[in-house]
Steps between C-alpha positions, in 0.01 A plus 500: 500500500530870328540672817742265668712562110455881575617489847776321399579749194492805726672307777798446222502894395500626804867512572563683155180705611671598821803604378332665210271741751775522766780680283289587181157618583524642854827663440316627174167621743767606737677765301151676338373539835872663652465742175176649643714614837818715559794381612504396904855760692564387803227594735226641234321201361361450161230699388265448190607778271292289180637548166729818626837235456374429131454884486900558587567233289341690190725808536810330613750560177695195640195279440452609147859463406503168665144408325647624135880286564285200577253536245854538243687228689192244491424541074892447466558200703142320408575452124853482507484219796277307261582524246878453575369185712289366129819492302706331758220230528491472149877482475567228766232302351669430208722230413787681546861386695566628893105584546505364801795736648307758307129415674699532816692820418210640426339406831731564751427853563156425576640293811742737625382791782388822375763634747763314353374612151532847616844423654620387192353724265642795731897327374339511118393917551809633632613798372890409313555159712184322395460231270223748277723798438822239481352315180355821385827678527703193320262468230408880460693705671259647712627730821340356903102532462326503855220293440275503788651876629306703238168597455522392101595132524439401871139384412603321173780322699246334753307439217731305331577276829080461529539322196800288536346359829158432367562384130635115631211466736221611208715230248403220724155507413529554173726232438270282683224610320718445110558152598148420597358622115442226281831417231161386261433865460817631394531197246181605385552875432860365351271262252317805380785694419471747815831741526674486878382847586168390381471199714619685794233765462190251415612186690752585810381867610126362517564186718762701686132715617489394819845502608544822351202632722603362775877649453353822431313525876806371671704754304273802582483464830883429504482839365403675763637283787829359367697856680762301717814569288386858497495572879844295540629678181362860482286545808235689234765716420637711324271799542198192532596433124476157610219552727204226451173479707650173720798692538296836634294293710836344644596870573205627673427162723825468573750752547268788520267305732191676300258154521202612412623691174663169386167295559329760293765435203511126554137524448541698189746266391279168553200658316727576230589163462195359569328668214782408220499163617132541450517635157765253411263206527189666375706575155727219531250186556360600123809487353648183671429169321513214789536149313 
């Protein structure tokens, strides 16, 4: 009777399991084992050059710029993406009038294409016409800015559009998670005489553990793979000021036809991510109280 419920279990993941080793793992297997060879030109095949690719890679300035805007674009849009998404949770889960026009305000970039994101974003950034240097002209008198055309603001700029997509799509679960803590609790911590903040810190942040780990993976590997409104928008540029790993990987796979120095990044990339995400739950899992 236990083997036939086995059988049936693995018979019942195997679909998922399919799907999972067809366009995770073997993709994944795939790409370390291209790294290890140079890139195939017409008639000269591949041959195994071993860890010469992750050699090039190590004195390629383009890499390290691209490495350091990541690394500045990922601890901007992590915290401000959360925590932006925690205070609209908190906000639409109040009593408040319109919170339902609000909840879905809040959502519907989340739905809409990156592409069409970056479309519309491009209308917000333009120099004198756009909507950004309009309002900041009316209310400041600020001359045209060009946004995403210098090396100073370009990166900030995607930034900014990282976080406007992501922030509704993080507020889900968190307002999901708000409703599902216990209204005993706060009537409890109210009965003892417990300040707002205080509640919030000792009663809402705690239970919110789980979510909030859970949020923070998503939002790190969002990170480093959320770079759609970039190539529409700046194309890495300018100067590679907006330059991030994805993006350089994009650039040597695909218009420089250089495959076997973008499997050597893309591994870089996924061992990068697989070690935060790694850390995250080896320090996170103490912290995170699961009721």
């Amino acid at each position: 009777m236990r083997g036939r419920t086995t059988i049936h279990a693995w018979l019942m993941l195997s679909p998922a399991l399919l799907l999972l080793v067809a366009f995770t793992h073997y993709p994944a297997i795939a790409t370390i084992w291209h790294s290890l060879f140079s890139t195939p030109r017409g008639s000269r095949p591949a041959r195994f050059v071993g860890a010469e690719n992750y050699l090039a890679l190590a004195e390629d300035p383009i890499f390290w710029q691209a490495l350091v805007n990541n690394l500045v674009y990922a601890l901007a849009t992590i915290p401000l993406s959360i925590g932006l998404a925690l205070m609209m949770a908190i906000w639409v889960n109040g009593k408040i009038h319109g919170r339902t026009a609000l909840r879905i305000a809040f959502f519907t970039p989340t739905v809409l294409p990156m592409i069409a994101v970056a479309n519309l974003w491009l209308f917000f950034y333009t120099p004198d016409y756009g909507l950004l240097d309009q309002v900041l002209r009316a209310l400041f008198g600020w001359g045209p800015t060009n946004w995403i055309g210098t090396t100073e603001t370009a990166l900030g700029a995607m930034i900014v559009v990282a976080v406007w997509k992501e922030a509704g799509f993080f507020m889900i679960f968190y307002l999901a998670a708000l409703q599902a803590i216990p209204p005993n609790l706060y009537e409890a911590a109210a009965i003892e005489g417990a300040s707002r903040a205080r509640i919030f810190w000792r009663v809402t942040l705690p239970l919110l553990g789980p979510t909030t780990l859970f949020v923070l993976v998503n939002a790190v590997i969002n990170g480093f793979r959320l770079v759609d409104h970039i190539i529409v928008m700046t194309k890495g540029g300018p100067d590679n000021a907006t330059a991030l790993l994805l993006t350089y990987v994009y650039e040597l796979g695909f218009r420089f036809w250089d495959t076997a120095t973008a499997s050597a990044l893309t591994v870089v990339l996924l061992v990068m991510l697989a070690l935060t995400a790694a850390m995250q739950f080896a320090l996170g899992e103490k912290r995170v109280h699961y009721r």
